[in-house]
C-alpha positions in Angstrom: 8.3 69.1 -19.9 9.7 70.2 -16.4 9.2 68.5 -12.9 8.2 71.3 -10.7 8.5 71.3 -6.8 5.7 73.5 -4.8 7.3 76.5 -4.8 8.1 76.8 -8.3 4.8 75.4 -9.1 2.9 78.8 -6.9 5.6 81.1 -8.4 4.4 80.2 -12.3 0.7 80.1 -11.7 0.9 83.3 -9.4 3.1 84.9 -12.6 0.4 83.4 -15.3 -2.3 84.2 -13.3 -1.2 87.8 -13.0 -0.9 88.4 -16.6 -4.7 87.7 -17.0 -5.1 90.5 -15.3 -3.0 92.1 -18.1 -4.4 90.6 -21.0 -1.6 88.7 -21.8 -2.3 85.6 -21.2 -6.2 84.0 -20.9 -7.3 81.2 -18.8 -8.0 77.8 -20.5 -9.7 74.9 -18.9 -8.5 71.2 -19.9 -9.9 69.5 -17.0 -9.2 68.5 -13.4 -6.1 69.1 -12.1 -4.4 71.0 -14.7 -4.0 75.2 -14.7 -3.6 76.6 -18.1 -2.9 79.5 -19.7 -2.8 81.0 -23.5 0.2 83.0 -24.2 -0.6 85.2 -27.3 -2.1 83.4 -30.5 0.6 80.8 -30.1 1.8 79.5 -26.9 0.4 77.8 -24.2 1.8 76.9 -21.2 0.3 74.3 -18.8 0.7 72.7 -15.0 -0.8 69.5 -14.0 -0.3 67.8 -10.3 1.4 64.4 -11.0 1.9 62.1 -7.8 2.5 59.1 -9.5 5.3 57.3 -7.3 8.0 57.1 -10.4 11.4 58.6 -9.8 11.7 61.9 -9.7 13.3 65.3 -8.4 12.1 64.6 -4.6 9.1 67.1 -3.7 8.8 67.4 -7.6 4.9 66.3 -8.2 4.0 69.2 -10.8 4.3 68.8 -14.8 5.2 71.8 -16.6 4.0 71.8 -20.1 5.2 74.7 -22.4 4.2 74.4 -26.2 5.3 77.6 -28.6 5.5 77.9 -32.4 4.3 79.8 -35.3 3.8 79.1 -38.7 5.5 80.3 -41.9 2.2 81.1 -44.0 -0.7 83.2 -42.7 -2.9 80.2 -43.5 -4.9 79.1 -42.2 -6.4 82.1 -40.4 -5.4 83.5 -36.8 -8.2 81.5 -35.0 -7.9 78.3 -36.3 -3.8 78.4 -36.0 -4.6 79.2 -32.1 -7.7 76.5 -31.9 -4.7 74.0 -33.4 -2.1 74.8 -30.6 -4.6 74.5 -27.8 -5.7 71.0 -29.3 -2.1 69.8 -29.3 -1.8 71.2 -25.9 -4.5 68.9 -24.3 -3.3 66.0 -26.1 0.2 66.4 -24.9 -0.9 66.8 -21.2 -3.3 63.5 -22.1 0.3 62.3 -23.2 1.7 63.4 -20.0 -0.8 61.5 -17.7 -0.9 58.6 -19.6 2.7 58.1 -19.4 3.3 59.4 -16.0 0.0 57.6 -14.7 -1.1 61.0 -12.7 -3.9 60.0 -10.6 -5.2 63.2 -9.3 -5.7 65.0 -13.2 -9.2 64.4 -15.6 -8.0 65.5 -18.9 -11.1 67.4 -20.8 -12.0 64.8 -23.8 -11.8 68.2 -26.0 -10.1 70.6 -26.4 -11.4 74.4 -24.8 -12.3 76.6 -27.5 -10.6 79.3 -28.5 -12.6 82.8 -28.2 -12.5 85.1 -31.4 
């Protein structure tokens, strides 16, 4: 995890939001206050708004959230592997907010599906 100021924060969405357009990267909704993205079968990378008062970088009030990884067997298949990273995705940024106590993000009680 990375604390973010604004700047940074509008550079990564504007970068992830241009490789939709791509088809690189698709749009994934785990709730209020958090943008995220799918990176291939098996990365995700997330930003969630995070005022919570603790110590931080000063102007630094976005959470990046980058999860990557692969597995060594084809098993189980492509979809499910995918469906697996996006679940530990939301439950990190649940993580996140919990410990952080971010008051302006609603993370989805499931996980988005996975298209395929």
């Amino acid at each position: 995890m990375d604390h973010l100021g604004e700047a940074r924060y509008r550079a990564a969405q504007n970068h992830e939001t241009e490789k939709v357009g791509t088809g690189e990267n698709a749009v994934l909704d785990f709730g209020a206050g958090v943008d995220g993205w799918r990176q291939g079968t098996d990365s995700l990378y997330l930003l969630l708004r995070c005022e919570s008062g603790r110590p931080t970088e000063p102007g630094a009030v976005y959470r990046q959230i980058y999860l990557t990884g692969g597995y060594l067997s084809p098993d189980p298949p492509e979809r499910e592997r995918t469906q697996l990273f996006v679940d530990l995705a939301r439950r990190t940024a649940a993580e996140v907010v919990r410990q952080w106590g971010c008051p302006d993000v609603r993370i989805a009680d499931r996980a988005p599906a996975v298209a395929g």
